[in-house]
Backbone atoms as SQL, in Angstrom:
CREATE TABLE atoms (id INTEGER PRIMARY KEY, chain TEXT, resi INTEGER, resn TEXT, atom TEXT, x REAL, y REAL, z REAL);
INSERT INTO atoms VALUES
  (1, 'A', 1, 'UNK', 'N', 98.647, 27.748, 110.745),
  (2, 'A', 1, 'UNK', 'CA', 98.291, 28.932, 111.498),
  (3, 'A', 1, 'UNK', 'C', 97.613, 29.928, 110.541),
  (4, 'A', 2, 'UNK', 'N', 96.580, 30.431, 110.611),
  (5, 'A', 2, 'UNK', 'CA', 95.906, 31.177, 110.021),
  (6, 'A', 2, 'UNK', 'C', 96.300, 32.682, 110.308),
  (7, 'A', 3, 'UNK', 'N', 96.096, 33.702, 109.200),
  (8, 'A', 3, 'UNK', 'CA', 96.962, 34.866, 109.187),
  (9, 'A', 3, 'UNK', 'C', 96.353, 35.678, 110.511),
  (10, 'A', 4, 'UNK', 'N', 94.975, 35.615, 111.147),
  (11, 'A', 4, 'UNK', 'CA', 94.624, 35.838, 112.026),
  (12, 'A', 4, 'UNK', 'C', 95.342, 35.439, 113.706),
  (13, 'A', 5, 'UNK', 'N', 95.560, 34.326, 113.313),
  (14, 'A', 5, 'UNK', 'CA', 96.759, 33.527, 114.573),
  (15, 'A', 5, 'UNK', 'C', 97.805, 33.901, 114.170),
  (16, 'A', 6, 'UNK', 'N', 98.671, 33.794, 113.398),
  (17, 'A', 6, 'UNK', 'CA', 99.679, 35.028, 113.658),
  (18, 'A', 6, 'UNK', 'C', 99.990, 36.198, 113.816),
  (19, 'A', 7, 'UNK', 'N', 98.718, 36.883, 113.238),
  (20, 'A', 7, 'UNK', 'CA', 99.097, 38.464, 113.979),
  (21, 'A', 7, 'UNK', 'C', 99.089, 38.225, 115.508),
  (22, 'A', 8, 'UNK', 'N', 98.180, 37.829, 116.111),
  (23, 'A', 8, 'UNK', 'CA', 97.826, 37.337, 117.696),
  (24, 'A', 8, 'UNK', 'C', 98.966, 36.876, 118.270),
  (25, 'A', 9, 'UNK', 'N', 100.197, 35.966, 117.390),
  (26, 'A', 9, 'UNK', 'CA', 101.091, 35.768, 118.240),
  (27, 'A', 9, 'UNK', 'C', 102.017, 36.475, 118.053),
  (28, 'A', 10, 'UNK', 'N', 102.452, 37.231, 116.932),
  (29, 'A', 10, 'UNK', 'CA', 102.999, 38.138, 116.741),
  (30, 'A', 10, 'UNK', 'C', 103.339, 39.720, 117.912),
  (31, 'A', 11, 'UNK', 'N', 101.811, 39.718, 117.980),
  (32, 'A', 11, 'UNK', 'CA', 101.670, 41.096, 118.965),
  (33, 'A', 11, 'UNK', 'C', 101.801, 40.503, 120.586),
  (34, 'A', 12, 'UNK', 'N', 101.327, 39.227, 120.473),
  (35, 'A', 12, 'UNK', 'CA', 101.440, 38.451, 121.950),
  (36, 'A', 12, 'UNK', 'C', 103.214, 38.027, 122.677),
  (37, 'A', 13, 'UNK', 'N', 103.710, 38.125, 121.283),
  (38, 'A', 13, 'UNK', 'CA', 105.218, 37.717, 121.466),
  (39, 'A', 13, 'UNK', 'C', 106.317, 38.874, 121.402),
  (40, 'A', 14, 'UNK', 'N', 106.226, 40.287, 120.776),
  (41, 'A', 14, 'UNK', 'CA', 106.896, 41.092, 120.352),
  (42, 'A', 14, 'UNK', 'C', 107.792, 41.411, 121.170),
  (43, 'A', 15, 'UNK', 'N', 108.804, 41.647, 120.890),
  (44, 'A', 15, 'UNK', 'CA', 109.878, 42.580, 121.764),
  (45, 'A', 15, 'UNK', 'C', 110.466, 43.994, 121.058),
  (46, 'A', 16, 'UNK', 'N', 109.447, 44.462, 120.065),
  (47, 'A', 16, 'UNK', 'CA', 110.042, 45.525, 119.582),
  (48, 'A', 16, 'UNK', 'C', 110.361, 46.852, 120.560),
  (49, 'A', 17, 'UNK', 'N', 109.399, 46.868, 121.413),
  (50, 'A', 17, 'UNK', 'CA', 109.364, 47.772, 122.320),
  (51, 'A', 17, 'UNK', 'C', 110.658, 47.786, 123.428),
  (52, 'A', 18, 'UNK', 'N', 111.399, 47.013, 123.481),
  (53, 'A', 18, 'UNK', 'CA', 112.942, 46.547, 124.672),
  (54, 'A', 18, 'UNK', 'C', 113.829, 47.019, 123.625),
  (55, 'A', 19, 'UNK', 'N', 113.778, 47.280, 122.122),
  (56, 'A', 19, 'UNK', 'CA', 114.902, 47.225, 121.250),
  (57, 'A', 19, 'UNK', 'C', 115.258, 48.991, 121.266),
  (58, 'A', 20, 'UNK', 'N', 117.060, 49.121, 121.326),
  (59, 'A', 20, 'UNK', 'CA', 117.625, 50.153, 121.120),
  (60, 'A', 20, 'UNK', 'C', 117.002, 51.382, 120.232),
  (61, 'A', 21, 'UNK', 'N', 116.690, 51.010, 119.093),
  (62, 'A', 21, 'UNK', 'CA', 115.939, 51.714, 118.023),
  (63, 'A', 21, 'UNK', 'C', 114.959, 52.160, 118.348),
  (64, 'A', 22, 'UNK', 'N', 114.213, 51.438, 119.015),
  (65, 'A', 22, 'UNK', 'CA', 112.323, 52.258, 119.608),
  (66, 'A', 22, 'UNK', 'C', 112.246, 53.752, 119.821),
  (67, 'A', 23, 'UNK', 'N', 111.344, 53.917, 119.405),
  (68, 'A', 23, 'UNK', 'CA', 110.724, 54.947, 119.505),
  (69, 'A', 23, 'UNK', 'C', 109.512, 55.464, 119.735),
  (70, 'A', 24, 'UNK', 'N', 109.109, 55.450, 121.171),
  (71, 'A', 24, 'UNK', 'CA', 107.917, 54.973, 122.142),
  (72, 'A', 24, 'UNK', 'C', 107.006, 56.672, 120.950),
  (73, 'A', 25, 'UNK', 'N', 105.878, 56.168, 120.346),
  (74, 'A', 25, 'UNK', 'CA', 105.148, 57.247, 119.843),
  (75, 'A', 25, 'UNK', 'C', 103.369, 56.612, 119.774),
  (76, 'A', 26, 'UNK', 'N', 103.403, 55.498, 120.511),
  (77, 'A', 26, 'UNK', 'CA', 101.953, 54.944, 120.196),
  (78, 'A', 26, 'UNK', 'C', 102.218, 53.433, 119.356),
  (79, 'A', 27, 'UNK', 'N', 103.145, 53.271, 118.894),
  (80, 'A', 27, 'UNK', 'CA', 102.990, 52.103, 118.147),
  (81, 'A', 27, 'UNK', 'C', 103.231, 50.920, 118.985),
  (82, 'A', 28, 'UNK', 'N', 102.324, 49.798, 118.230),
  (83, 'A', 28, 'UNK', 'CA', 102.723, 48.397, 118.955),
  (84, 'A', 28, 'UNK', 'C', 103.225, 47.797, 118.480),
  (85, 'A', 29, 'UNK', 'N', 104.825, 47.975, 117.192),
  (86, 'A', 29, 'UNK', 'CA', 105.613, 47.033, 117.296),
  (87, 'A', 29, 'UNK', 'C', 104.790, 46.481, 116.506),
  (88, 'A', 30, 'UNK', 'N', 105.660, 44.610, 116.329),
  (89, 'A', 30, 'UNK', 'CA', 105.215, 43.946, 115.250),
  (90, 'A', 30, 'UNK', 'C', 105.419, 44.362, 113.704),
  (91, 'A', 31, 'UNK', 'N', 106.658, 45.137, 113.588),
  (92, 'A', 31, 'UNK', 'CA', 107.025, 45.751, 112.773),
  (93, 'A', 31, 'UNK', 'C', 107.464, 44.406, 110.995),
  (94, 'A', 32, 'UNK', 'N', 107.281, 42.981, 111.561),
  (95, 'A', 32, 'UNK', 'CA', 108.312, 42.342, 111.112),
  (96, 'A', 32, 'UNK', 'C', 106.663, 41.770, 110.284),
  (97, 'A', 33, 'UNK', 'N', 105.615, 42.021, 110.932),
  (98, 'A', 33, 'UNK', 'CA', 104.250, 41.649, 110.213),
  (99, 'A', 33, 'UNK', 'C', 103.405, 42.765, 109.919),
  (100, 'A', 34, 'UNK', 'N', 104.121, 43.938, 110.103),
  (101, 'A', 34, 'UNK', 'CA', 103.166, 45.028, 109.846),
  (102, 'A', 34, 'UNK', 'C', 104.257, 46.491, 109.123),
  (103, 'A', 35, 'UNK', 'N', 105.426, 46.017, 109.169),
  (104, 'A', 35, 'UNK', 'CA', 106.036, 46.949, 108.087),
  (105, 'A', 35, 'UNK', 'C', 106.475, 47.987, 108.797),
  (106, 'A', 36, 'UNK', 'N', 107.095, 48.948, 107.802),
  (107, 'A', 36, 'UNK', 'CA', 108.169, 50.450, 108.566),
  (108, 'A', 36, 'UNK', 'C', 107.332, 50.835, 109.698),
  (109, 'A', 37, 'UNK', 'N', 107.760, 51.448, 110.516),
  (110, 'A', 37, 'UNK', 'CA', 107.468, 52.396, 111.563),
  (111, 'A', 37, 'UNK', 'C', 107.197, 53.716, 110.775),
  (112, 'A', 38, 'UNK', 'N', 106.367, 54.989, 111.640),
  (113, 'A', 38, 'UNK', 'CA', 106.315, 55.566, 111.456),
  (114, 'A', 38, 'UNK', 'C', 107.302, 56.793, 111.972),
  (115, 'A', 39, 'UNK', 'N', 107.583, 56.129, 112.931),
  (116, 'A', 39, 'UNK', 'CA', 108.064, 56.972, 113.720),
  (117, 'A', 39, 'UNK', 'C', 110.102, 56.926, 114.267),
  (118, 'A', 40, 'UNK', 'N', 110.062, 55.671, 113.963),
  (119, 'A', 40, 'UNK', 'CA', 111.548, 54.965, 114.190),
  (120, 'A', 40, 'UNK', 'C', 112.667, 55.105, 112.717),
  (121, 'A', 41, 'UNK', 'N', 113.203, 55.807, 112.569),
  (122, 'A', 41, 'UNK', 'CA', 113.980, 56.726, 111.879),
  (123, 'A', 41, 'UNK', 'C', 115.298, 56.132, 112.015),
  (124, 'A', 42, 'UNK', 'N', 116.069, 55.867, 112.822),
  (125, 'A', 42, 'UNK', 'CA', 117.027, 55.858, 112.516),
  (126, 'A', 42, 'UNK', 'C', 117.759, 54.187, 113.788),
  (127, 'A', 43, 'UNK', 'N', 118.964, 53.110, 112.750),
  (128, 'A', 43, 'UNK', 'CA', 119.381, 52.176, 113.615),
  (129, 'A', 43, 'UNK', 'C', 120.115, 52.492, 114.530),
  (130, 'A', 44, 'UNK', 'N', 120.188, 51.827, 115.816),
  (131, 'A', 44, 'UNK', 'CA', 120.773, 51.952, 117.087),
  (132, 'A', 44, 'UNK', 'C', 120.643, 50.519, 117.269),
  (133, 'A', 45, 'UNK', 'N', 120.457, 50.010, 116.860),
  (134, 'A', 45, 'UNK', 'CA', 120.551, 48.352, 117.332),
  (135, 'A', 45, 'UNK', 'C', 119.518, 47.433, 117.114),
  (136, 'A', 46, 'UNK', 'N', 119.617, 46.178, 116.773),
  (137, 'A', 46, 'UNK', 'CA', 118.684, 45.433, 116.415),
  (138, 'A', 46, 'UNK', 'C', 118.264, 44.075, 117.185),
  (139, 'A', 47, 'UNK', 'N', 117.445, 44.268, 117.529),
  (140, 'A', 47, 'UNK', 'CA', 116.926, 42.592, 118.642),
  (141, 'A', 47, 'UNK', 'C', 116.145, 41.732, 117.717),
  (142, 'A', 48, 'UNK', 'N', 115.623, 41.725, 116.350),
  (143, 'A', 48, 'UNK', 'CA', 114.888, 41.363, 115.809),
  (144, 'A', 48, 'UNK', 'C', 115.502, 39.769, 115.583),
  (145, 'A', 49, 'UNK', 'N', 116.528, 39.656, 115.973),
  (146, 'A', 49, 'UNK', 'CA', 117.181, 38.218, 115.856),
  (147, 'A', 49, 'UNK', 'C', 117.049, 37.039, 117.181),
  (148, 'A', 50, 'UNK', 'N', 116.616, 37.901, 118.308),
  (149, 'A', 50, 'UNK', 'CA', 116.915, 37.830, 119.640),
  (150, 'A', 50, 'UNK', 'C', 114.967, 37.315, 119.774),
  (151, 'A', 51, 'UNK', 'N', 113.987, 37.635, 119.269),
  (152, 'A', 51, 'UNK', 'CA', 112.531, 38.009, 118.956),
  (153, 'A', 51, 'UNK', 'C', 112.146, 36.002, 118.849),
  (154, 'A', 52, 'UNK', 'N', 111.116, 35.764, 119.907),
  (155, 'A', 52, 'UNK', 'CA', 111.055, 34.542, 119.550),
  (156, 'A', 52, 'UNK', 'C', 110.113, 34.433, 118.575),
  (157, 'A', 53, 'UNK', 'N', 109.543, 35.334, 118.086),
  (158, 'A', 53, 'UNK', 'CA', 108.606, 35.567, 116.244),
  (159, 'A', 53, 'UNK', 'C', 109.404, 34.928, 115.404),
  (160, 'A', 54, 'UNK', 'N', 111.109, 35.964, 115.573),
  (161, 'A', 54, 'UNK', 'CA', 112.088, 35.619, 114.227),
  (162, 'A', 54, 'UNK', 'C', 111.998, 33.636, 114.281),
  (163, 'A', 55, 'UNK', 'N', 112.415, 33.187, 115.279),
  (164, 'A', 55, 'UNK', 'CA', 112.249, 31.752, 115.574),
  (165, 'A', 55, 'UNK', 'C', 111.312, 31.040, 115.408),
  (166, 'A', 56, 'UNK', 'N', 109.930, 31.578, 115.726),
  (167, 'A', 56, 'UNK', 'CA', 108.509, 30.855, 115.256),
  (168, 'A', 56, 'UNK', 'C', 108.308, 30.549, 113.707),
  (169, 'A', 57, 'UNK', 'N', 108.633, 31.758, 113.495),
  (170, 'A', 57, 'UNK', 'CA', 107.911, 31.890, 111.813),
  (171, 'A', 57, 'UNK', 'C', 109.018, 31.853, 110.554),
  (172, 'A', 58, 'UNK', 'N', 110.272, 31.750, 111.114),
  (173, 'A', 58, 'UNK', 'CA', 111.616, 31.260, 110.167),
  (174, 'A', 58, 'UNK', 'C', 111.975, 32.708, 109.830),
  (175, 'A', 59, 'UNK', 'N', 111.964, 33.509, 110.232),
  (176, 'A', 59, 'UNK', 'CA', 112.393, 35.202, 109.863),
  (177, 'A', 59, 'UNK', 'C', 113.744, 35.388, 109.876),
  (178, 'A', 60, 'UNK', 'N', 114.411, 35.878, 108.632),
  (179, 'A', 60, 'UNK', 'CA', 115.588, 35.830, 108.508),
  (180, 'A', 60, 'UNK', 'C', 116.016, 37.242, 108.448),
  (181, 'A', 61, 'UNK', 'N', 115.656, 38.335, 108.510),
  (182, 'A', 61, 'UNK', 'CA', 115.503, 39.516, 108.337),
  (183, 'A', 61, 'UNK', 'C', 115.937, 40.315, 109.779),
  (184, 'A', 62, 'UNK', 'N', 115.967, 41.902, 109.642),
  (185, 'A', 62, 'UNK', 'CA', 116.217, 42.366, 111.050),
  (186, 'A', 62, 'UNK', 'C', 115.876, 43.656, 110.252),
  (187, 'A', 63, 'UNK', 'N', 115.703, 44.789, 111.656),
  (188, 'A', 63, 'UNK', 'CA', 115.492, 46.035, 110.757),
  (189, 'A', 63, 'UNK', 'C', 114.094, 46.454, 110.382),
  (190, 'A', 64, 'UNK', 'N', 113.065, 45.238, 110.956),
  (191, 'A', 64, 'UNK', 'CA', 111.562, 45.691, 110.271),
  (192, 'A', 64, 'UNK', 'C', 111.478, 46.979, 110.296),
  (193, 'A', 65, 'UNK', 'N', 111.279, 47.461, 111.390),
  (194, 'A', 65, 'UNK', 'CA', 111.034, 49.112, 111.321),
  (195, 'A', 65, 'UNK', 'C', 111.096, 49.755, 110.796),
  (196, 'A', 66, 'UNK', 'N', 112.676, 49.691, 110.080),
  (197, 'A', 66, 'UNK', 'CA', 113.362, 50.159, 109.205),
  (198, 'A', 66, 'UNK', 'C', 113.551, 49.831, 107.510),
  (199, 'A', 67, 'UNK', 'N', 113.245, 48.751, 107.197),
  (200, 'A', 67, 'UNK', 'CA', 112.679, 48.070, 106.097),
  (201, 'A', 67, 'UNK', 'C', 111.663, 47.590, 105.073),
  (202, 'A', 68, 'UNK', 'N', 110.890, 47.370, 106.264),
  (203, 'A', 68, 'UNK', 'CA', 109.513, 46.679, 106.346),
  (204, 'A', 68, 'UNK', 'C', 109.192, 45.562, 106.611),
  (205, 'A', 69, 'UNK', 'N', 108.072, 45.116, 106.197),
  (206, 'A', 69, 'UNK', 'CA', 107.687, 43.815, 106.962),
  (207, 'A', 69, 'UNK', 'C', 108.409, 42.345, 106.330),
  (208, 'A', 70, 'UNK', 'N', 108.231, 41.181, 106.793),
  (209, 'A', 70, 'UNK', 'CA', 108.975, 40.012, 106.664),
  (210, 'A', 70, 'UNK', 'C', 108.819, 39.687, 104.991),
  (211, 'A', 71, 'UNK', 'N', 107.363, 40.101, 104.255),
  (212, 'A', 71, 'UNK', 'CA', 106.136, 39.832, 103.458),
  (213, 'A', 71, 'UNK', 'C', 107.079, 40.417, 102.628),
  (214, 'A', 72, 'UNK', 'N', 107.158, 41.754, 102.727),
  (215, 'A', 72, 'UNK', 'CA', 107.838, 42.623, 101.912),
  (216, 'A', 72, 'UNK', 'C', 109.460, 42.305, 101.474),
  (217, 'A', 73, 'UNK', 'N', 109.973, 42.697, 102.311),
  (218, 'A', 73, 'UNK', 'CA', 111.105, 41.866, 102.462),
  (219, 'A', 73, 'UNK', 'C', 111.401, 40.376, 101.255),
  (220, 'A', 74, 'UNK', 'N', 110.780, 39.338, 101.707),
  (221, 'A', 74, 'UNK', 'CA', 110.872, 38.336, 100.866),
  (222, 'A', 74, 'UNK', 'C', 110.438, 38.207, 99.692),
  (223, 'A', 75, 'UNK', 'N', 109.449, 39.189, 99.208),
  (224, 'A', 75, 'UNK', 'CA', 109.332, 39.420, 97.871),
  (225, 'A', 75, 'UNK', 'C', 109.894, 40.344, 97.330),
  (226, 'A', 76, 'UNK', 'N', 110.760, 40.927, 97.855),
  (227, 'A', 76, 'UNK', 'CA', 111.639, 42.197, 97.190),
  (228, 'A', 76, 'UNK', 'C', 112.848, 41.335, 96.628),
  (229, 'A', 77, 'UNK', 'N', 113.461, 40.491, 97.659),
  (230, 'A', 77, 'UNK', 'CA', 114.423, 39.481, 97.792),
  (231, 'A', 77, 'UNK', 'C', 113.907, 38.215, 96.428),
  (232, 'A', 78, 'UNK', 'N', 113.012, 37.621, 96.390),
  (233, 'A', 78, 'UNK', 'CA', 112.885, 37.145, 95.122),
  (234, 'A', 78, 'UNK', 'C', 112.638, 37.883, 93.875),
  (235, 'A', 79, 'UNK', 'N', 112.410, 38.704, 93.966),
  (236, 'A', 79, 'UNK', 'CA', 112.120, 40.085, 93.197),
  (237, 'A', 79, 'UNK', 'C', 113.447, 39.780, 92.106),
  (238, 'A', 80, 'UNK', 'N', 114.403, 39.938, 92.812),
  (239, 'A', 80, 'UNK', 'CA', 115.689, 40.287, 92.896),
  (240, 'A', 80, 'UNK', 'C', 116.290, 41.229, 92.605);
């Protein structure tokens, strides 16, 4: 899948917008390929496990919004 086909299914698949945490300000989500929110501040709950992305693309993570993206994430994590 080319990084172009996954953003596409990424934004085609998202459920960030149904999750407790949202914070309707203009954004489209896809937080888990595109990093913190700008606007989503604080946890209330996490669906990012529930996300058939997390399942497509092996995402072990939750919290994008709040974290950042999957990218980030896994190199922070080997980082160590």
């Amino acid at each position: 899948m080319t990084d172009e086909q996954k953003k596409e299914y990424v934004f085609m698949n998202c459920i960030c917008g149904k999750c407790p945490s949202w914070v309707e300000c203009g954004e489209k989500g896809g937080f888990c390929l595109v990093g913190k929110s700008a606007c989503i501040k604080e946890q209330k709950g996490c669906i990012c496990p529930d996300c058939p992305v997390t399942a497509k693309m092996g995402l072990k993570w939750g919290y994008y919004c709040l974290k950042g993206s999957a990218k980030s994430l896994m190199e922070a994590e080997a980082a160590g």
